[in-house]
Short mmCIF file of the C-alpha atoms (twelve columns), coordinates in Angstrom:
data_MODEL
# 
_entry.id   MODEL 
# 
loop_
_atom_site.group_PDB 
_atom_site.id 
_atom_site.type_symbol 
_atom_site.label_atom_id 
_atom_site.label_alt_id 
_atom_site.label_comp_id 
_atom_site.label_asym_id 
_atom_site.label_seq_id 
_atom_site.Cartn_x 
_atom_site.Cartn_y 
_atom_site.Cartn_z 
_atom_site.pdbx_PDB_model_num 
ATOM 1   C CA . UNK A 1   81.438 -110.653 10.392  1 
ATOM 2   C CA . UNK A 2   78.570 -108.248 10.156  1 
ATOM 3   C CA . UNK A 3   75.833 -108.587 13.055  1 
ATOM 4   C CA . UNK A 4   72.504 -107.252 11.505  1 
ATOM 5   C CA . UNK A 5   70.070 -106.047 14.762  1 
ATOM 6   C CA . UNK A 6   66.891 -107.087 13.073  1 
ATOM 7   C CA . UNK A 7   63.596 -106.166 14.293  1 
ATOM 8   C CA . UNK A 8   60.232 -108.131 12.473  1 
ATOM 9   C CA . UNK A 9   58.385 -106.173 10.255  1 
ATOM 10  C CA . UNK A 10  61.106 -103.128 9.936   1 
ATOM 11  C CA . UNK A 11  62.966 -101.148 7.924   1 
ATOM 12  C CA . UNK A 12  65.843 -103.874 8.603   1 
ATOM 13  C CA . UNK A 13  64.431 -106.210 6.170   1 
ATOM 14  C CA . UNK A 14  65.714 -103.742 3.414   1 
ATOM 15  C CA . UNK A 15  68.703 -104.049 5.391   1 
ATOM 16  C CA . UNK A 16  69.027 -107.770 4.817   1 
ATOM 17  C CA . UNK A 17  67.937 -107.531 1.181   1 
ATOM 18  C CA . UNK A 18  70.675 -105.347 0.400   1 
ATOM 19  C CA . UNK A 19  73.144 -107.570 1.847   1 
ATOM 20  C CA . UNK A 20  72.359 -110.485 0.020   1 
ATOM 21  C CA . UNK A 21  72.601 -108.448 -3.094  1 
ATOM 22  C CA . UNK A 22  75.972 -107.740 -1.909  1 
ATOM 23  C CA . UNK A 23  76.901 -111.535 -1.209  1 
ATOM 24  C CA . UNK A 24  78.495 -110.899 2.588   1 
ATOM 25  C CA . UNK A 25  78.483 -112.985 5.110   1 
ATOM 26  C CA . UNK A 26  76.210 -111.741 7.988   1 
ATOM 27  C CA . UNK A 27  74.235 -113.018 11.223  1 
ATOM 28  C CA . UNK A 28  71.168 -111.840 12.551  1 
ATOM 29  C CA . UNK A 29  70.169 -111.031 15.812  1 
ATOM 30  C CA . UNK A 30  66.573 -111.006 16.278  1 
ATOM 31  C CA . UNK A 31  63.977 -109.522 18.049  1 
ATOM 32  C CA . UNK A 32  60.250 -109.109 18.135  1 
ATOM 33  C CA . UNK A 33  57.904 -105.960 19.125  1 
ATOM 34  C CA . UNK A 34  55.203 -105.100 21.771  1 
ATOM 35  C CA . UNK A 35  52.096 -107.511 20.523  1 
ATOM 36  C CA . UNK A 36  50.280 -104.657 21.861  1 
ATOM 37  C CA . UNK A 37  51.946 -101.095 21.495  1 
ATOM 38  C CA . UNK A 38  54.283 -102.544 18.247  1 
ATOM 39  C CA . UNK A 39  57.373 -100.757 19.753  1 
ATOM 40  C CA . UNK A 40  60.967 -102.402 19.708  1 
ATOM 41  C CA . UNK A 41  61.639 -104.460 22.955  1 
ATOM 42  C CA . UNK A 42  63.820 -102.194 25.128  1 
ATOM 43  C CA . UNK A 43  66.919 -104.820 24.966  1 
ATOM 44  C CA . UNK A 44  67.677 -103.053 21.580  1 
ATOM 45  C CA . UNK A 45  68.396 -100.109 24.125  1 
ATOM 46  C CA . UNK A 46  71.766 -101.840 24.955  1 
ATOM 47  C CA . UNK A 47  73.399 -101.874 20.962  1 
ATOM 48  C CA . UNK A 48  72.111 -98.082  20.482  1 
ATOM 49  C CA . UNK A 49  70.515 -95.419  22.791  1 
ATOM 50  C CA . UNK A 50  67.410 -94.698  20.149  1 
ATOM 51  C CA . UNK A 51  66.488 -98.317  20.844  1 
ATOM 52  C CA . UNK A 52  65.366 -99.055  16.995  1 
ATOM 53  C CA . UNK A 53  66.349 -101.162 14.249  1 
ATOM 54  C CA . UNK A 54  68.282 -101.437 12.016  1 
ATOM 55  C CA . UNK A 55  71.650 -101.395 13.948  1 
ATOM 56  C CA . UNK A 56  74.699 -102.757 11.960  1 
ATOM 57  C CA . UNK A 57  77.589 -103.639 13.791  1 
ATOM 58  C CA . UNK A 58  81.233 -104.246 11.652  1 
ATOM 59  C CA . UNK A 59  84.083 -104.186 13.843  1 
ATOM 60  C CA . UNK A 60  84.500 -100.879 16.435  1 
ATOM 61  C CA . UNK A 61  81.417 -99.240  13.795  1 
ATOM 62  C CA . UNK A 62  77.647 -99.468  15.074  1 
ATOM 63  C CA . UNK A 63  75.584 -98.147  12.461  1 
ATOM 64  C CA . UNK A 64  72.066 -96.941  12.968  1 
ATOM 65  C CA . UNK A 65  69.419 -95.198  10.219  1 
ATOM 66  C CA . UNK A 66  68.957 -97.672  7.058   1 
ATOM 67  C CA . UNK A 67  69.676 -95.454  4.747   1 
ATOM 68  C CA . UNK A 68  73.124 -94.315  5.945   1 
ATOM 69  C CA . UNK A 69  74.004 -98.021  6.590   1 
ATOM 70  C CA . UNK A 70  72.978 -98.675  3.356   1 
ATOM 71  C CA . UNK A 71  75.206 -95.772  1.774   1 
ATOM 72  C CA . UNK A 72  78.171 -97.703  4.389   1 
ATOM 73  C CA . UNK A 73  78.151 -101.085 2.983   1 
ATOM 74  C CA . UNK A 74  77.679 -100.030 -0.545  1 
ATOM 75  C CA . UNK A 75  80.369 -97.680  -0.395  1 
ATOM 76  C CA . UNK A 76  82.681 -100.241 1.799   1 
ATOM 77  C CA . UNK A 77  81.609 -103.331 0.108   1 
ATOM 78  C CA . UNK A 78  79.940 -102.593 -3.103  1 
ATOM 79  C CA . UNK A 79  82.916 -102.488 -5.462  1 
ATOM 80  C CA . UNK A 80  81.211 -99.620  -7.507  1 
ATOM 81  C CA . UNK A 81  77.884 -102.223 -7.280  1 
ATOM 82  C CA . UNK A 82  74.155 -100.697 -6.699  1 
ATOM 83  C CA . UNK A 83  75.309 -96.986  -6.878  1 
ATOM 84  C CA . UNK A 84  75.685 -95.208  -10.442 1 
ATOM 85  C CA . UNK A 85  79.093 -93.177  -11.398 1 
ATOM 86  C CA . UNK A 86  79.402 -90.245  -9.990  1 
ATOM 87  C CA . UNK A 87  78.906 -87.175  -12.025 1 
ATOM 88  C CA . UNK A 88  76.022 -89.013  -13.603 1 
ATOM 89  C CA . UNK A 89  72.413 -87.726  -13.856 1 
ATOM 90  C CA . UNK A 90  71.766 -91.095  -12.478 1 
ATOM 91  C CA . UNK A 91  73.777 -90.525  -9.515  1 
ATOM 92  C CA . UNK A 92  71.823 -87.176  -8.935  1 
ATOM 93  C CA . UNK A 93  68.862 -89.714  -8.856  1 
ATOM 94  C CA . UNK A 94  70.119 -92.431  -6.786  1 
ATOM 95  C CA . UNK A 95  71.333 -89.288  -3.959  1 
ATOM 96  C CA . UNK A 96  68.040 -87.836  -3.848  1 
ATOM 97  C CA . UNK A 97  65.549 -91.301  -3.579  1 
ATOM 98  C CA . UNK A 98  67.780 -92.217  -0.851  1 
ATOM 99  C CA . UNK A 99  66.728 -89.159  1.101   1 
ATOM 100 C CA . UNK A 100 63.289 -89.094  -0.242  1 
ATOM 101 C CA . UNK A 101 62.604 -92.056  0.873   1 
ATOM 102 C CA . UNK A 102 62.332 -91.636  4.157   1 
ATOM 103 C CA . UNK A 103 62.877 -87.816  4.710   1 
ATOM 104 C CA . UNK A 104 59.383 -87.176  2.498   1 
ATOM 105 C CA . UNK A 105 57.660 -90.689  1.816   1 
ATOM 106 C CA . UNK A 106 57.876 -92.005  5.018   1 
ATOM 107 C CA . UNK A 107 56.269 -88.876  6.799   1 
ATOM 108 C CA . UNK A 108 52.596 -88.985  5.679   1 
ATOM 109 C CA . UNK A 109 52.520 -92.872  5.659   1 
ATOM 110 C CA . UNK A 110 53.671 -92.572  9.238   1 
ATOM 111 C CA . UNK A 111 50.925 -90.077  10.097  1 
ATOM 112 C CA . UNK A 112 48.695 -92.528  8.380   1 
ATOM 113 C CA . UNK A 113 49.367 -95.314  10.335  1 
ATOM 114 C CA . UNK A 114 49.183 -93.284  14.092  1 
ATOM 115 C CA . UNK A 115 45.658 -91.760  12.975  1 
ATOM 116 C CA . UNK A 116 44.453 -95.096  11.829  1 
ATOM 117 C CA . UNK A 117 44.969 -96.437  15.242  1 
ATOM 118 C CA . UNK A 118 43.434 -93.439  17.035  1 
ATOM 119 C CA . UNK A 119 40.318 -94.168  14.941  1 
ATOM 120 C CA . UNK A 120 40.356 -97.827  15.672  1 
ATOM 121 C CA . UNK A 121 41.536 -97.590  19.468  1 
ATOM 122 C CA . UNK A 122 38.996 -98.340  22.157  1 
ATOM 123 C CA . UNK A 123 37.927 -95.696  24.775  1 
ATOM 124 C CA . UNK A 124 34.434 -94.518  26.771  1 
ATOM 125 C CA . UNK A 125 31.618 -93.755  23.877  1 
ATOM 126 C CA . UNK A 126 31.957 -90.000  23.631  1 
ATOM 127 C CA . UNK A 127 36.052 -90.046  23.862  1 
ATOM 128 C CA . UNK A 128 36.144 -92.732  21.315  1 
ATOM 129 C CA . UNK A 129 33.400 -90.724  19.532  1 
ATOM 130 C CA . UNK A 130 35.444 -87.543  19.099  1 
ATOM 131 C CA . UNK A 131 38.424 -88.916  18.994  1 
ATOM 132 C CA . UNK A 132 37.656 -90.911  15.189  1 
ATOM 133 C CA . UNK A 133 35.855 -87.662  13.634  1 
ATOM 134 C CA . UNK A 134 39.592 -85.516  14.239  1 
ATOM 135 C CA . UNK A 135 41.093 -88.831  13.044  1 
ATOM 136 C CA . UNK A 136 38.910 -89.053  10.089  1 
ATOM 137 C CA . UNK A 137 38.665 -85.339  9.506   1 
ATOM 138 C CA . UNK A 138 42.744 -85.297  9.366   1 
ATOM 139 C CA . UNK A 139 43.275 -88.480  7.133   1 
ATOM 140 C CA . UNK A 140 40.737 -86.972  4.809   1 
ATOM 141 C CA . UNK A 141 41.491 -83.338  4.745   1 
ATOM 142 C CA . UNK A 142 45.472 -83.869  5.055   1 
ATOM 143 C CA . UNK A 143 47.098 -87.289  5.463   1 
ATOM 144 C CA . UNK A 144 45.344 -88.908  2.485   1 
ATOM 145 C CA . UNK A 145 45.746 -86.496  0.128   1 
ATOM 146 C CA . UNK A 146 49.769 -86.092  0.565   1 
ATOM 147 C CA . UNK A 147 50.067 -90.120  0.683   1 
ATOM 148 C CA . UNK A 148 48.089 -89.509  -3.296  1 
ATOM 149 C CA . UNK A 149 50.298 -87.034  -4.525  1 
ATOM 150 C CA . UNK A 150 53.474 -88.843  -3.293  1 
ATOM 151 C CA . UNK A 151 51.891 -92.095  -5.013  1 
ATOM 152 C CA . UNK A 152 51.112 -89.709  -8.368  1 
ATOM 153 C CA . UNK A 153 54.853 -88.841  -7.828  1 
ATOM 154 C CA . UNK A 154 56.577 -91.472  -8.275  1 
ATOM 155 C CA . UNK A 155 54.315 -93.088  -10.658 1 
ATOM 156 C CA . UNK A 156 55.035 -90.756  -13.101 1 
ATOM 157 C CA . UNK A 157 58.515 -91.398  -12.630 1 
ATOM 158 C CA . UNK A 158 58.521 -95.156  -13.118 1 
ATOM 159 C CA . UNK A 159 57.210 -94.299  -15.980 1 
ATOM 160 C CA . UNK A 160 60.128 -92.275  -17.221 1 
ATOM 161 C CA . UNK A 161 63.133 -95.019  -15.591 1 
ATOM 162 C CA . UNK A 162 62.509 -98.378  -15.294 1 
ATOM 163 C CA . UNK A 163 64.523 -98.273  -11.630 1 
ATOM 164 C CA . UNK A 164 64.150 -95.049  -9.623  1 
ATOM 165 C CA . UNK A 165 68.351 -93.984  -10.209 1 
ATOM 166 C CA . UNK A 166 67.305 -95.146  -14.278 1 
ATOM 167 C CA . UNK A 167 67.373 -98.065  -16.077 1 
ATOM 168 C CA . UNK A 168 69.871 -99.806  -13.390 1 
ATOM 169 C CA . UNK A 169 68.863 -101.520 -10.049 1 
ATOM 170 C CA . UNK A 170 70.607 -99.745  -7.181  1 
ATOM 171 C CA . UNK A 171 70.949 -99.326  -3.623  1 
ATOM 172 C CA . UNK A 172 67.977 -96.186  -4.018  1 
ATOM 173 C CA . UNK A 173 65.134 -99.242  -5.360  1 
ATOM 174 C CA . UNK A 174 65.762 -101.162 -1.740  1 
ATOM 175 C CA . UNK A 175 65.836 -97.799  -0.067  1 
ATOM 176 C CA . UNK A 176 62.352 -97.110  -1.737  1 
ATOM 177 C CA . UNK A 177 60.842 -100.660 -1.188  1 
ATOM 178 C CA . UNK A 178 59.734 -99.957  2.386   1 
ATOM 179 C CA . UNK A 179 58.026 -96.730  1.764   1 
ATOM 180 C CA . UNK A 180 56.004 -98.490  -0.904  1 
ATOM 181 C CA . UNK A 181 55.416 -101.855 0.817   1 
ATOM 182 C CA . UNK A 182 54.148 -99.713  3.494   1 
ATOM 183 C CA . UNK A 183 51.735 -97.728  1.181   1 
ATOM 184 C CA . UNK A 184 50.877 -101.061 -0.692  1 
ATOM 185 C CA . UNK A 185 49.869 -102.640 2.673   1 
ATOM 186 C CA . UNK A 186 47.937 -99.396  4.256   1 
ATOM 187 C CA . UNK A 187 48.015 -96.825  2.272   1 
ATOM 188 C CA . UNK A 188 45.756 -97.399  -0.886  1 
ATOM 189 C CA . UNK A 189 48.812 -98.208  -3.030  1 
ATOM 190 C CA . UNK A 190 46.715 -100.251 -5.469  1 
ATOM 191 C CA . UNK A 191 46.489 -101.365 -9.467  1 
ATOM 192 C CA . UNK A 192 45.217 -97.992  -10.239 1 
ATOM 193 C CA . UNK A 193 49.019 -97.303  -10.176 1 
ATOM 194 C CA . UNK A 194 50.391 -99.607  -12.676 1 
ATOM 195 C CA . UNK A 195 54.285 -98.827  -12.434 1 
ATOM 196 C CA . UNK A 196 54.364 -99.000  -8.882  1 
ATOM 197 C CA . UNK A 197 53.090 -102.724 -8.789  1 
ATOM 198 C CA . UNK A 198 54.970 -103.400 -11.591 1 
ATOM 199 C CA . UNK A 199 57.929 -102.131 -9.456  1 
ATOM 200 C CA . UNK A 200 56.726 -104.257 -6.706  1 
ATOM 201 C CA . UNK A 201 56.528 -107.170 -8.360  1 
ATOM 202 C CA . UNK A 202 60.146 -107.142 -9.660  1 
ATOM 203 C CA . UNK A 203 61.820 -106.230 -6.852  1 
ATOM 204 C CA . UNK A 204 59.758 -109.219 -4.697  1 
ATOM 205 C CA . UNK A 205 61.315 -111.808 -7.873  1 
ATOM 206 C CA . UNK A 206 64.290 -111.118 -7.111  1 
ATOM 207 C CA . UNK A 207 66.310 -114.134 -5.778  1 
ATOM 208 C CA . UNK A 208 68.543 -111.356 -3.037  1 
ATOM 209 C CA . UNK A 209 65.007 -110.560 -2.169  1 
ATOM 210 C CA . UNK A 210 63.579 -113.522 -1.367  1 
ATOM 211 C CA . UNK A 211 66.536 -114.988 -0.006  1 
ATOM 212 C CA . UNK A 212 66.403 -111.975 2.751   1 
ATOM 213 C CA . UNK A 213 62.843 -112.916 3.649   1 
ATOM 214 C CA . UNK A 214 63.636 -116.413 4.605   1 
ATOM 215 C CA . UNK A 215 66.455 -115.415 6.571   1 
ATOM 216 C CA . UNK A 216 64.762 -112.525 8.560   1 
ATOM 217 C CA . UNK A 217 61.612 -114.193 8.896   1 
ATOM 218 C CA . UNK A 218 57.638 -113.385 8.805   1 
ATOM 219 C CA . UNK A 219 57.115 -109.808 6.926   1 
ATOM 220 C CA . UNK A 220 53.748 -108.620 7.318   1 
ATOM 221 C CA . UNK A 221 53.903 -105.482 5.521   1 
ATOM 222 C CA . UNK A 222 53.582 -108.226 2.561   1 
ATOM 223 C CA . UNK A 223 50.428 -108.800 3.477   1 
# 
């Protein structure tokens, strides 16, 4: 059976989604981060030497990096599910949102979320002082104005496909939910962006989806 390493509030819950999609038979194994520095517990340490999640174990295989495990259970267990044909314009989609995702997306999002905490972190007066102004002044100058054009982005392309691969669902929309979650949650992904809530909204209705969150548990980038 596959063992899904599952950290709270990570990119494993796409993990989880996908394999309910899928129908397999999984188990979790769960842990929780730092209250304090938000950083994996170091036990994860023991299934892979980076120490993150998601880690997928099936058989001998330990997979890390959610997008190549997703691309490994599609392509194992997907039965020509979640991926379009090959040779497709559609396929030349799926390929490149499921390295967009997190090889461009996740980048300024990430920056977002280390500055924020820099601004917000406590310190003596005139530390604390100078160290929100470079925050600010780099959020508003650089970090901020990436995250818009990334948002403007994909917009526009929702409103060219209904999915991100086309007019199918595929393995590329669960690949893209986290980056968007994440910019829905902290990032000013708002209704000024119509397709991307309406993107948002479908994927949360859907019964794989919501059958992953009750299984992995409390996921506060929903909030």
């Amino acid at each position: 059976m596959l063992t899904v390493h599952h950290l709270n509030n990570s990119r494993s819950q796409r993990v989880l989604w996908l394999l309910e999609e899928l129908g397999l038979e999984y188990q979790i194994l769960r842990y929780q981060r730092d209250a304090k520095t938000m950083l994996a517990p170091p036990e994860l340490k023991r299934i892979h030497p980076l120490g993150k999640s998601p880690v997928v174990v099936d058989g001998s295989a330990v997979l890390a990096e959610s997008g190549a495990i997703i691309e490994y259970l599609v392509e194992k267990y997907g039965n020509g599910r979640l991926v379009p044909a090959a040779g497709t314009p559609e396929k030349l989609r799926y390929t490149y949102f499921m390295h967009y995702a997190e090889g461009s997306m996740m980048a300024p999002l990430l920056m977002k979320l280390v500055f924020d905490r820099v601004e917000s972190s406590p310190g003596p007066f005139f530390v604390r002082r100078i160290a929100r102004a470079i925050a600010q002044r780099v959020k508003g100058t650089y970090i901020q104005p990436q995250v818009s054009t990334h948002l403007d982005y994909l917009e526009a392309e929702l409103g060219k496909h209904h999915w991100f691969a086309g007019n199918e669902f595929s393995a590329a929309d669960i690949q893209m939910s986290f980056p968007l979650e994440a910019a829905a949650a902290r990032a000013g992904l708002d209704a000024s962006r119509p397709q991307l809530q309406a993107f948002l909204a479908r994927i949360h209705a859907r019964p794989a989806y919501q059958r992953a969150l009750e299984r992995g548990g409390p996921y506060e980038l929903l909030r």
